[in-house]
N, C-alpha and C positions, 0 to 999 in steps of 0.2 A: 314310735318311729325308730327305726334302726340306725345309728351311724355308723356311715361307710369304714370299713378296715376293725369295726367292733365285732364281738359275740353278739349275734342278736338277743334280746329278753326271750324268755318260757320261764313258764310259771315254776314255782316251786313241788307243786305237785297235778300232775295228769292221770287221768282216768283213763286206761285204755291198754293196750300193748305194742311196743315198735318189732315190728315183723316183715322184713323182705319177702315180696309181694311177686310172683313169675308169673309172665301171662304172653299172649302172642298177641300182634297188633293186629289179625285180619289179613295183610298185604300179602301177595302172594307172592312178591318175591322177593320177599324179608325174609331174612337168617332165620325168624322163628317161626317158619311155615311149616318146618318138618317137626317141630314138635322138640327137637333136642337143644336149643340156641334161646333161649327165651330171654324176652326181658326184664330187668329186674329192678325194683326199685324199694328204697326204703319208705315205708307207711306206718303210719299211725292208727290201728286199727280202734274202735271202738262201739259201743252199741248206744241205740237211738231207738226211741220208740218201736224195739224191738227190732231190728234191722242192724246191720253190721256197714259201718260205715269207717272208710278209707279216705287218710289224707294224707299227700304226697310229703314226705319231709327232704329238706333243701337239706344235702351233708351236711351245712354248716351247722344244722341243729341237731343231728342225730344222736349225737352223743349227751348233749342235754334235754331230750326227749325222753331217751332214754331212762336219764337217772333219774328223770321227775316222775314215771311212771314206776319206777323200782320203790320209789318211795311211798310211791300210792297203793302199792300192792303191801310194803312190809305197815304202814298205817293199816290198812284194811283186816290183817290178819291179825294187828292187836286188838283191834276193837273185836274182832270175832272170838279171840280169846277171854278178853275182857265178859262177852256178851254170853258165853257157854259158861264161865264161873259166876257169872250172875245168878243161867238160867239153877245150875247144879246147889247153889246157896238158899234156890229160893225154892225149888222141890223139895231141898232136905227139911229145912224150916216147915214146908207145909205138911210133910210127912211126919213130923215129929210131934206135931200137933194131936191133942186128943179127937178123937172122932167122937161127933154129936150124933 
């Protein structure tokens, strides 16, 4: 639960990316009916059992949305680095090996 006049809590790290999101509401005689005037809002993009799912983020989080997804992506690219010098240790070992 958030207290009033606090930073709300977000997690330390998110899965996903924060990306300003432009779309027209349908109305026809809303500003973004001609296509130039769009609305815009900051989201949470993410995937889900294959499907690409949006969730509205309130400003007061964007900025820590943000960094917890920044963090998720420079984690992710160690462990991929990590996981490519695993795989390259463990072809060479196999390669070096005598053949039966």
């Amino acid at each position: 639960m958030a207290i009033a006049g606090k930073n709300p809590k977000v997690p330390l790290v998110v899965r996903g990316s924060v990306v300003v999101h432009r779309r027209r509401c349908g109305k026809p005689n809303c500003r973004c009916a001609d296509g130039a005037s769009l609305h815009e809002a900051t989201v949470l993009s993410y995937s889900e059992a294959g499907r690409t799912r949006l969730v509205m983020l309130p400003t007061d989080r964007v900025a820590a949305v943000r960094a917890a997804t920044a963090r998720y992506h420079a984690a992710k690219a160690r462990l991929e680095d990590q996981a490519n010098a695993g795989l390259a240790e463990l072809v060479a070992d196999l390669a070096a090996r005598p053949a039966r």
